[in-house]
C-alpha positions in Angstrom: 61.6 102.8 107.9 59.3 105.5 108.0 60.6 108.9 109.5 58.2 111.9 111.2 59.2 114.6 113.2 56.4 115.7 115.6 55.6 118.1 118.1 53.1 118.4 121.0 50.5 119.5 118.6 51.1 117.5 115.8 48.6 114.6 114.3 50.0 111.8 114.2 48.3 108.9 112.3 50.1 105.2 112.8 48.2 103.5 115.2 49.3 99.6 116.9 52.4 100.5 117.2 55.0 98.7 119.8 57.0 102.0 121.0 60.4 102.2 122.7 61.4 105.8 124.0 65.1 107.2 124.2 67.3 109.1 122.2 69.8 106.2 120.7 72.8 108.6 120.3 75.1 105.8 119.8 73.0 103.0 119.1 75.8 101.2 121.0 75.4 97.4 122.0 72.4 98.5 125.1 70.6 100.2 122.8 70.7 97.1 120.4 69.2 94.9 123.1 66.2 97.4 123.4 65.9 97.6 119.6 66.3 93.8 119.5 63.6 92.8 122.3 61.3 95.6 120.6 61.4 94.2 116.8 61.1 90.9 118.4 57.8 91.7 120.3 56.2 94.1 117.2 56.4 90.7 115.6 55.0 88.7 117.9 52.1 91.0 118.6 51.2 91.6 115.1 52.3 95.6 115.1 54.9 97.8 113.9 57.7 98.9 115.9 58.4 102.3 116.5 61.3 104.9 118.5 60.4 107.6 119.8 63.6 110.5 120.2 63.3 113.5 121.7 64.6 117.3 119.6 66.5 118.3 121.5 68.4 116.1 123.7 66.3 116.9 127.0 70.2 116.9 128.5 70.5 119.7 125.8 67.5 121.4 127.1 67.6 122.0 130.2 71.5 123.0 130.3 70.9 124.9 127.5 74.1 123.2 126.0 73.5 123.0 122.3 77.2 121.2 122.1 76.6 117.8 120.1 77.1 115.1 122.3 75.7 112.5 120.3 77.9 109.4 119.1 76.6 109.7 115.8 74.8 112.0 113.8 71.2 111.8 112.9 71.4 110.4 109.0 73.8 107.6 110.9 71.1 107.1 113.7 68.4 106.7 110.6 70.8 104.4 108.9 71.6 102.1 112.1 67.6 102.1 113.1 66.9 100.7 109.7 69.1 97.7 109.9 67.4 96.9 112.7 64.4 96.4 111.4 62.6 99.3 113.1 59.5 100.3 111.0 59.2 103.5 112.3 61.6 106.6 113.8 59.7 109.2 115.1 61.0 112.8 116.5 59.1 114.9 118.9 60.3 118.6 119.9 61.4 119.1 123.1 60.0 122.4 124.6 58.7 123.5 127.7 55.4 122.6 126.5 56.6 119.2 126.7 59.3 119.5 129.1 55.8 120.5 131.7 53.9 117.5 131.0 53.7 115.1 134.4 53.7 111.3 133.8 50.7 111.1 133.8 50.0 113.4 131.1 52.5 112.1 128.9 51.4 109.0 129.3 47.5 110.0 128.4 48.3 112.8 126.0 51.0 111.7 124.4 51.9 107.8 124.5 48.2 107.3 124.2 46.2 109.8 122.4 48.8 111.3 120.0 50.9 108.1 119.6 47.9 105.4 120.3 50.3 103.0 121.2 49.8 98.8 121.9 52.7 98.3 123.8 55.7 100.0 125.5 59.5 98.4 125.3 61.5 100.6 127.8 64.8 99.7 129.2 64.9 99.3 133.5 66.5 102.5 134.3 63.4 104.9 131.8 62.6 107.6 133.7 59.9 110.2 132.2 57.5 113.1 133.1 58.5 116.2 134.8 60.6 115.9 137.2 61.4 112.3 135.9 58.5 111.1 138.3 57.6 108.8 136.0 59.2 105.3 135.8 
């Protein structure tokens, strides 16, 4: 499994990529599923999969809370993704320049033109955007 760690402004050069979005802090039996559905689909559709985690914890953010919270630790996460099959696990600071974008910006700017994903594998309850208006 490839690793990047990315920022708003970053290049960022894998394109066909099947993406799932969360911050897997336990990669607990849920997350599995996700993981799970998302290999499957990468390998139906002919693309690598890919996670997408947010640095820091938009939880951590916003509360300014820099307590670690997480169930495991990051080499752990990295680890766990890898077993999975997941080709790539990619990190994107959280700031406010990201923390601003709407949904619809994240969705062009990020999820599209940084990220130029194929496919999106989100679990029922993914909220995004600012002001989690996004869904």
């Amino acid at each position: 499994m490839k690793t990047y760690n990315i920022d708003i402004n970053s290049d960022f050069d894998v394109p066909n990529i099947n993406l799932t979005i969360g911050n897997f802090d336990g990669v607990h039996v849920a997350h599995r599923k996700i993981i799970q559905i998302l290999v499957e689909q990468s390998k139906e559709f002919k693309v690598d999969s890919a996670i997408l985690c947010f640095v820091p914890h938009p939880r951590q953010y916003f509360t300014n809370n820099y307590n670690d919270f997480n169930i495991v630790n990051e080499n752990l996460k990295i680890k766990l993704l890898n077993q999975l099959n997941v080709n790539h696990y990619i990190t994107l600071k959280f700031d406010y320049q990201l923390a601003s974008l709407s949904a619809h910006d994240f969705i062009h700017n990020i999820l599209c033109k940084k990220l130029k994903i194929n496919y999106l594998t989100v679990g029922y309850d993914f909220k995004f955007g600012k002001n989690r208006q996004g869904d």
